[in-house]
C-alpha positions as CSV (number, residue, x, y, z in Angstrom):
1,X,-97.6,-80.3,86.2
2,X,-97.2,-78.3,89.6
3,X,-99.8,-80.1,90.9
4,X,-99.1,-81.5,94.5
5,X,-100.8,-84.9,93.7
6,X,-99.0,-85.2,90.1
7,X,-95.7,-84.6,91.6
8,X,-96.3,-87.3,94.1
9,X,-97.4,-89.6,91.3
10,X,-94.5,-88.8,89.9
11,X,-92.6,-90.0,92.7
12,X,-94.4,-92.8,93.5
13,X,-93.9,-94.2,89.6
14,X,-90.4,-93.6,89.8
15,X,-88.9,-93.9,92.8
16,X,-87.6,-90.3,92.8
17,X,-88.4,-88.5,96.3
18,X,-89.6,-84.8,97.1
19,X,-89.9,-84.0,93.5
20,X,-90.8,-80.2,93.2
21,X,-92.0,-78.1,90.4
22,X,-89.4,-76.1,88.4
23,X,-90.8,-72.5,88.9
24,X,-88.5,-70.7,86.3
25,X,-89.5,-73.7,83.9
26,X,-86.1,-73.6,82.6
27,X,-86.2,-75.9,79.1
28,X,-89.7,-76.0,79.7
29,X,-92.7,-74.9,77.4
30,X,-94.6,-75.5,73.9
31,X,-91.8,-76.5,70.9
32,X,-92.4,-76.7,67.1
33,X,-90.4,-77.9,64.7
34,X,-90.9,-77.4,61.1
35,X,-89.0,-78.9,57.6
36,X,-85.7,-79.3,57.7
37,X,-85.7,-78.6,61.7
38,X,-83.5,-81.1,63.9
39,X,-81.9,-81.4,67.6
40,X,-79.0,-83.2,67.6
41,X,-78.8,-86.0,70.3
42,X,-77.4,-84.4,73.8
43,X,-77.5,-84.8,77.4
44,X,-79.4,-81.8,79.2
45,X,-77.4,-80.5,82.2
46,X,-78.7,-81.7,85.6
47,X,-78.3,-78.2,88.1
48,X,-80.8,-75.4,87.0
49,X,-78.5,-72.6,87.0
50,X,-80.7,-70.0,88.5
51,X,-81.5,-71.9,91.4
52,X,-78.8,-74.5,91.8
53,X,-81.0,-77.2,91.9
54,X,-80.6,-80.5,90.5
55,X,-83.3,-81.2,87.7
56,X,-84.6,-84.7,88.2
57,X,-87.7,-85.5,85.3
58,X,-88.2,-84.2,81.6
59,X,-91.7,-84.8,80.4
60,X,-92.6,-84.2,76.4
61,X,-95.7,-84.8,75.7
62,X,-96.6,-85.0,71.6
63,X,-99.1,-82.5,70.2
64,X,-99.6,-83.5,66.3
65,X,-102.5,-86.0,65.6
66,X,-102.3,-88.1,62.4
67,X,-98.4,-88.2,62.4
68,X,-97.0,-90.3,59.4
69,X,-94.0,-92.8,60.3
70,X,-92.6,-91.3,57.0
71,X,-92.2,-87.8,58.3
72,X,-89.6,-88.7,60.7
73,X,-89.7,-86.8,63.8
74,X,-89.2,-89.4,66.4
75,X,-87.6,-88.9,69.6
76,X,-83.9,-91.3,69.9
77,X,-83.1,-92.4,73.2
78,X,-79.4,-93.1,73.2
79,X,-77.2,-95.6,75.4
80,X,-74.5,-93.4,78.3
81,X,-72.0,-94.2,76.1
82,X,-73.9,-92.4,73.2
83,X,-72.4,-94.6,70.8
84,X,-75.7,-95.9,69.7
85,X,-79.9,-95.7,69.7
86,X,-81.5,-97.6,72.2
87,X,-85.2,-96.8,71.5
88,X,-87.2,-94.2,69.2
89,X,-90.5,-93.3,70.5
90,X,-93.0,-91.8,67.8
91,X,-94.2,-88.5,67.9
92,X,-97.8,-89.6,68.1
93,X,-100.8,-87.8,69.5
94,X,-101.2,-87.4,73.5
95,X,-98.0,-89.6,73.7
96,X,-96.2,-88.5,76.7
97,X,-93.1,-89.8,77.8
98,X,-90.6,-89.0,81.3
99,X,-87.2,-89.9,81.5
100,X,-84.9,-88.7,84.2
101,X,-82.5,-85.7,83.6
102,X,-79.4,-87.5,84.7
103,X,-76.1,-87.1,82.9
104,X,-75.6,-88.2,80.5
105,X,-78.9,-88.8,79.7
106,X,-78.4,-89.0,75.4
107,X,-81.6,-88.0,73.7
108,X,-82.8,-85.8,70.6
109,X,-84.2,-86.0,67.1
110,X,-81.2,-86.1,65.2
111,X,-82.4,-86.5,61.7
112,X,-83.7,-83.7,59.3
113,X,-87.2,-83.9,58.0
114,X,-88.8,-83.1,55.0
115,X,-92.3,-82.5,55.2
116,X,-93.3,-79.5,53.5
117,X,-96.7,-79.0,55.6
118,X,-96.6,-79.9,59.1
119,X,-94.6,-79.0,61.8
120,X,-94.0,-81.2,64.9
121,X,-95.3,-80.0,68.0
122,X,-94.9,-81.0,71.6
123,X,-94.6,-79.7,75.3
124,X,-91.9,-80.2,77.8
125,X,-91.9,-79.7,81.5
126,X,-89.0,-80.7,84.0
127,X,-88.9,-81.3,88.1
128,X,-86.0,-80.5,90.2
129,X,-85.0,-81.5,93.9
130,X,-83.4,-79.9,96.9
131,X,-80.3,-82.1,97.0
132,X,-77.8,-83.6,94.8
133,X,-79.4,-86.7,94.6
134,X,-77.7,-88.6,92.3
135,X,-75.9,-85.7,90.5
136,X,-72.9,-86.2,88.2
137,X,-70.4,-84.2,86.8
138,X,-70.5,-86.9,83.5
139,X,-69.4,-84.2,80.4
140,X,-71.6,-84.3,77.7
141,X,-70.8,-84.9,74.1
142,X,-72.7,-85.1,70.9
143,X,-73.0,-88.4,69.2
144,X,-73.2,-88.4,65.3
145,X,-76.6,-88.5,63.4
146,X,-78.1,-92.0,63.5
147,X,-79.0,-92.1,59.9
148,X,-78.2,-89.7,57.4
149,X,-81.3,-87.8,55.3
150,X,-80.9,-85.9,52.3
151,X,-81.3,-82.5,52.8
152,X,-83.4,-80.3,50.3
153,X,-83.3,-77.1,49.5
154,X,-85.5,-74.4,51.9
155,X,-87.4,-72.4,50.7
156,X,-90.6,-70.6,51.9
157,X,-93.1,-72.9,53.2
């Protein structure tokens, strides 16, 4: 990811200039989620409050092979207005997606799951720039769940 080649691919595939590794990896690193886990939709703040640098580019890429449509999990991409789900990507092996980190920039995995033996795995990473390319002061606000799931009870796993 701090490879000088992959962040000029970046760059070149999205039209993004002088893209530059995070080096505090701020919201950065390996995630698991287990039953009952969620995150509710959100925009991620732009500036990186340690350096004041405007984060540009979230990457996740998916860790769990053999993932089930029926254990939920996938990741909802949400309109600016966050009044409704755009896309859902599925948590599926080696799937990697990037979006930029511009606000609002509505995203998350709203929805409990209940899958008693998996968890869902993935890795993030995130670019900044230099400059305030592009930065907005846009608040962000939390839609409502997309779809409602019936919550059991938790117990040990």
């Amino acid at each position: 990811m701090h490879a000088a080649g992959f962040l000029h691919f970046l760059s070149e595939i999205t039209g993004i200039p002088q893209l530059l590794p995070d080096p505090y990896l701020l919201g950065s690193g390996y995630a698991q989620m287990r039953r009952g886990d969620y995150f509710n939709v959100h925009s991620d703040r732009n500036v990186a409050y340690d350096t004041g640098m405007l984060r540009r580019l979230a990457m996740i890429v998916f860790l769990n092979k053999s993932w089930p449509a029926d254990y939920h999990g996938k990741l909802e991409l949400w309109n600016h207005e966050a009044t409704s789900c755009d896309a859902t990507i599925e948590p599926l092996f080696n799937k990697t997606i990037i979006f930029e980190v511009a606000n609002p920039n509505y995203h998350g995995f709203p929805c409990r799951w209940l899958v008693h033996m998996s968890a869902r795995a993935s890795l993030s990473f995130s670019t900044i720039t230099r400059s305030a390319y592009r930065a907005s002061r846009t608040p962000s606000r939390t839609p409502p769940c997309s779809r409602r799931v019936p919550m059991e009870p938790t117990g040990s796993h």
